[in-house]
N, C-alpha and C positions, 0 to 999 in steps of 0.2 A: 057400756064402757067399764075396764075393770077401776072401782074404785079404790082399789087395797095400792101404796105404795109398795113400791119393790127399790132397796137400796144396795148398792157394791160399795162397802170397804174396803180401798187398798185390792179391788179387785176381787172382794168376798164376801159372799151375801149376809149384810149382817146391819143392827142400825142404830150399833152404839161407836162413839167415839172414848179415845182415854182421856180421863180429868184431866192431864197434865197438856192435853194437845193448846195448842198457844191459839188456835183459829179461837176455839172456845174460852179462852185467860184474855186472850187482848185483840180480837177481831184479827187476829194474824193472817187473812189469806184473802182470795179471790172468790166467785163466782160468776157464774153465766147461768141462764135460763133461758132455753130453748125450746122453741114450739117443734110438734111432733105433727105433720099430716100423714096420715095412712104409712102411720109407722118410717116416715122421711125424717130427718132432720133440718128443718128449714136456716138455712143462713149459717149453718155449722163452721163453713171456714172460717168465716167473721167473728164469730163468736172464738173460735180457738185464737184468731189472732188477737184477739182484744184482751184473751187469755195468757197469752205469750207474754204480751206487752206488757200486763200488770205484773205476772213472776220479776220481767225485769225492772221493773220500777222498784219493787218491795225487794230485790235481790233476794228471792225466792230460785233456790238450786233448778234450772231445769235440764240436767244433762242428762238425763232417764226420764223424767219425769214426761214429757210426753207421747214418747213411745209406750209408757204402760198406762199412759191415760189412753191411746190408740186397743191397746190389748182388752181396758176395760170395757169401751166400747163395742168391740165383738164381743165379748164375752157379757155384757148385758143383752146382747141382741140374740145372743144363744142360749141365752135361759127364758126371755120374756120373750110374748110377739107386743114387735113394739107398737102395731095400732090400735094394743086395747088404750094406751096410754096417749097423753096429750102433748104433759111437759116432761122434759128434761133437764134437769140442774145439776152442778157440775162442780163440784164444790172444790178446791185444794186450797190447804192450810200449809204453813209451816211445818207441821209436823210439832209432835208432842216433845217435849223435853225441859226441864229445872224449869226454876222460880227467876224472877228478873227479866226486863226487859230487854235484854241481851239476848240474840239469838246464840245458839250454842251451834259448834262446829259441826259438821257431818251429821245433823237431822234429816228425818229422809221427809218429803212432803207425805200429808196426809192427801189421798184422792177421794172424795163420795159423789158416788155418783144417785141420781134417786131421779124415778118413774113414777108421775102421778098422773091424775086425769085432768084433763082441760078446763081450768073455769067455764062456767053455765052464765050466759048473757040474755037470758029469756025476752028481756026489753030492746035487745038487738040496738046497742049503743051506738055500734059504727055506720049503721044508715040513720037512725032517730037524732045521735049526738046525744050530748051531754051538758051539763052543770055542774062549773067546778068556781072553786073560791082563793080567795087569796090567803096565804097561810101569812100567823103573825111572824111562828120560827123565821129565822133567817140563816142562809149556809154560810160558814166560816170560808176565808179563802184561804186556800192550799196546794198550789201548783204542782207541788211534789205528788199531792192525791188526786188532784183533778184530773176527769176523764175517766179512770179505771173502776171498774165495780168491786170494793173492797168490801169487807164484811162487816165494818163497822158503819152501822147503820141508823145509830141512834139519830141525827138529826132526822132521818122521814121519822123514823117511828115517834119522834115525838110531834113531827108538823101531821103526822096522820090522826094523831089521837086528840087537836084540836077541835072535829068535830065526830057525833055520831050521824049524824041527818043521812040516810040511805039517798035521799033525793039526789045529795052532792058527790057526784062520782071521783072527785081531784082534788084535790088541792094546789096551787102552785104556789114557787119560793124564789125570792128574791136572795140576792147575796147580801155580803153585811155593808155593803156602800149601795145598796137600792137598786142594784141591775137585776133583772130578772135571768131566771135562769132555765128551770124545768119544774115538772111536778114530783109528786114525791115517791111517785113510781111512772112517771113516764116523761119523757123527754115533748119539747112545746118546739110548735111549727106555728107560723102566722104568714097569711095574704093581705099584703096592699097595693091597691095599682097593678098586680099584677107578678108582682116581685114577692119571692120565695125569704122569709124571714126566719134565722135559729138563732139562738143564746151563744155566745163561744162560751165553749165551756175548757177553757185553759185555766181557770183559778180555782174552780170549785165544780159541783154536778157530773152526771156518769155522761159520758160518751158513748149513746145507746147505738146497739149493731142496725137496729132499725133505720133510728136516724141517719148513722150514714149510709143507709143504702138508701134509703127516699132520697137524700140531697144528691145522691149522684142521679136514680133516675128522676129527678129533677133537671138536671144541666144537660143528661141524653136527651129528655125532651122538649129544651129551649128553654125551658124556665128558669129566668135568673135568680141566681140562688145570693143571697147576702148575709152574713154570719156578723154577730157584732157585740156591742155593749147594748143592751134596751132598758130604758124604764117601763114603768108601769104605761103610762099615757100613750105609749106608742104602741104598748100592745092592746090598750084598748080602743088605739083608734083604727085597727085593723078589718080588712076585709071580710077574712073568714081564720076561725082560730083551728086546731088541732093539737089530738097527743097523740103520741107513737111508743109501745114497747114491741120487743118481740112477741108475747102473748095475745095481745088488743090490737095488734096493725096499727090501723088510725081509725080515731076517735073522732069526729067532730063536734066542738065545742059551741054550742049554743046561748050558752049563761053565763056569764063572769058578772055578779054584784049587779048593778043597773044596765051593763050590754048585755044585748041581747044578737046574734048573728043567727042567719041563716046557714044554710051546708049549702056551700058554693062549690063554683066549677073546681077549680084549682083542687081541693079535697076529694071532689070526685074522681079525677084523673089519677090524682096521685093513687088513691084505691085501683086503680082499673089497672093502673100500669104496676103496683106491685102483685095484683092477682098472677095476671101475666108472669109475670118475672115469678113468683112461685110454681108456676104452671113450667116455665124455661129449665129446673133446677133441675 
């Protein structure tokens, strides 16, 4: 696999941005990150629409703006082949212009788009599972943020760099009233009784593309699915735990502190049926 990135600026191949652009001054913009099979883009419409939705939350212009993200598209796929490459990320900013946190009138967005290789999982996580920990950070709530993947990212990067232990693949994070919410790069799924468990993530945490496609093919395949407020104790008293990114699929979780779970049925399924459903795309 080729491991050199390949990046489009605004359309052209290039892998600097200007000092003044605002994504880089004040996390001004969005992202998605996208898995690549044999050169496919998996889950792309999702990902655009979670794209869309964040422009319009941030009031980020998109009256062109996705039509030349459409243009960048062929036109990275006409200069790379894209199954030397893994990931896909998708960057759009504000757009560069003056000091202050005032957006200025008629900025045009900034688009990057960048081509890397697929992380290497040698320990093959998503049959083995994992060990992940409770992080101390806590996310602020923010409903006007919650759900969108904005660029300001400091809270994981600081609940990431609470440990180094390779052992511990996760961390998860609680809001600032003790609800649990997601990890710090992946969004949390739990089984009990039977019953399909997610964090709603209306106040704070990303609204990952993954996640909602597992929870839909969750309800096509009978499993009831339940979204809520959770503490801590109910997700440890759970059946079988799991994370989800675009990147990782699903993870099965093994270890949290003193639980210990097995990779149960429910995690298997939901594996098999989104192989599937990549395999349908």
């Amino acid at each position: 696999m080729n491991k050199s990135p390949f990046t489009l600026v605004n359309g052209v191949p290039a892998d600097t941005v200007a000092v003044t652009d605002r994504g880089l001054a004040y996390g001004d913009g969005l992202f998605e990150t996208v898995q690549l099979r044999a050169g496919r883009p998996l889950l792309l419409d999702l990902h655009l629409e979670r794209l869309r939705h964040g422009c319009e939350r941030l009031s980020i212009d998109t009256r062109s703006l996705f039509s030349e993200l459409q243009n960048d598209l062929e036109r990275i796929t006409s200069l790379c082949e894209l199954q030397d490459f893994g990931v896909l990320k998708i960057v759009i900013t504000r757009g560069a212009g003056g000091r202050g946190y005032l957006p200025q009138a008629g900025v045009s967005a900034t688009r990057i788009l960048l081509l890397s290789a697929m992380p290497e999982y040698p320990d093959q996580p998503a049959q083995a599972g994992v060990t992940v920990r409770w992080c101390d950070m806590t996310l602020a709530l923010n409903p006007r943020l919650a759900g969108i993947k904005h660029l300001n990212r400091l809270e994981q990067v600081l609940a990431r760099s609470e440990w180094n232990d390779p052992a511990i693949r996760e961390g998860i994070l609680c809001d600032a009233e003790g609800f649990v919410v997601e990890g710090t790069m992946s969004n949390l799924l739990w089984v009990r009784g039977g019953i399909l468990y997610a964090p709603l993530l209306d106040r704070c945490g990303v609204a990952g593309v993954l996640r909602t496609q597992l929870l839909l093919l969750a309800a096509r395949a009978g499993i009831e699915v339940v979204e809520g407020r959770f503490h801590k104790t109910e997700l440890e008293q759970a059946d079988e735990v799991m994370l989800c990114n675009s990147l990782i699929d699903i993870w099965p979780v093994v270890a949290l502190g003193a639980q210990h779970w097995s990779v149960g049925p429910v995690t298997r399924q939901l594996q098999s049926l989104l192989a599937k459903d990549y395999l349908a795309c």
